[in-house]
N, C-alpha and C positions, 0 to 999 in steps of 0.2 A: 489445420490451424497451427500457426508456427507461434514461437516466444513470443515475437515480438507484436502479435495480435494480442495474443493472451496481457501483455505487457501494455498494450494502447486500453485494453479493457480495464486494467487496472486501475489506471490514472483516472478515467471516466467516473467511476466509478467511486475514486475518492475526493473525489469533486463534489459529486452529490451528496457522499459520506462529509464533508468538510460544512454544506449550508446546512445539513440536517444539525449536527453538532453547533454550529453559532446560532440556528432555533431553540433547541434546547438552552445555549446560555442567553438570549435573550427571552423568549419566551416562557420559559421553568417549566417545559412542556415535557414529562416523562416519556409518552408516546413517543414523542421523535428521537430521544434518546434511545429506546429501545431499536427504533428502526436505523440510527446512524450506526448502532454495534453490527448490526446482521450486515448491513450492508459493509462495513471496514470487516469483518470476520467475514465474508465473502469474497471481497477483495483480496483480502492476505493470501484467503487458501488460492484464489487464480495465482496473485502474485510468486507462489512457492510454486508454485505448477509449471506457471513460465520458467523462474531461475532454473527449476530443475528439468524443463524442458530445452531451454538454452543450455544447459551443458551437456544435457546429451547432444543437441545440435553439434554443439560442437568434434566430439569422439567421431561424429558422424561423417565431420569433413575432413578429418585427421588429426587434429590440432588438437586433442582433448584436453582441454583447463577447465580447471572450476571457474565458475564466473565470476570473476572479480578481478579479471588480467588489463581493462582499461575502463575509461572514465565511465561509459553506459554503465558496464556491469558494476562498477562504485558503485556509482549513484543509487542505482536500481537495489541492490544489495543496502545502503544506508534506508534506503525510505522505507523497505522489509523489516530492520532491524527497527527504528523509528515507532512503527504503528505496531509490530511484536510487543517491544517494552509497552509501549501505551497501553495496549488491551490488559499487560499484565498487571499495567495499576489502577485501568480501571475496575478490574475483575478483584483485584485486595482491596482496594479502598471503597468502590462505589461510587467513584466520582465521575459521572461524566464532562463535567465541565472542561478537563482540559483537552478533550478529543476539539473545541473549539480551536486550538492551536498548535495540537499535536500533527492531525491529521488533513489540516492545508498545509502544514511541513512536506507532508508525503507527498500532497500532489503533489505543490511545485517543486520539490525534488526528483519527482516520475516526468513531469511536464519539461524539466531541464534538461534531462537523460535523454526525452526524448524530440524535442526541439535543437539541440546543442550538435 
């Protein structure tokens, strides 16, 4: 499996993380809150897996850069840091409300990286 699987898994993934999250804000449905963290904290950790898969890729072809040398690796690298911060306020605060708009941020920032 290379980055860029690990990487199309991610977006998938935060897609379903993204309707789970706007249930909860419409709904006031606890449960799906709980299941929209597991699934965005499962994504993340693919998501670190890939970047740091992709940068070995790269050593591997000779080029070694960290990944953030063109737009992909931005991109992909913003929507990491994006749902990072997010988890970290929903984890102090206890809100999950703003995963409703934090984390369709990430897809369509993973879905533009990876359409683009």
């Amino acid at each position: 499996m290379d980055s860029s699987q690990l990487l199309g898994i991610t977006t998938l993934t935060y897609l379903l993380a993204s309707f789970l999250y706007i249930g909860v804000l419409i709904f006031k449905a606890r449960f799906l809150g709980k299941i929209a963290t597991i699934f965005t904290i499962g994504a993340l950790l693919v998501q670190t897996i890939g970047i740091g898969l992709r940068w070995y890729e790269s050593y591997q072809l000779g080029i070694g850069h960290a990944p953030l040398s063109n737009m992909y690796e931005s991109v992909v690298f913003f929507a990491w840091t994006i749902v990072l911060f997010y988890l970290g306020v929903e984890f102090r605060f206890k809100n999950k409300s703003i995963g409703a708009f934090a984390i369709p941020l990430a897809f369509l920032a993973m879905a533009y990286a990876s359409f683009a």
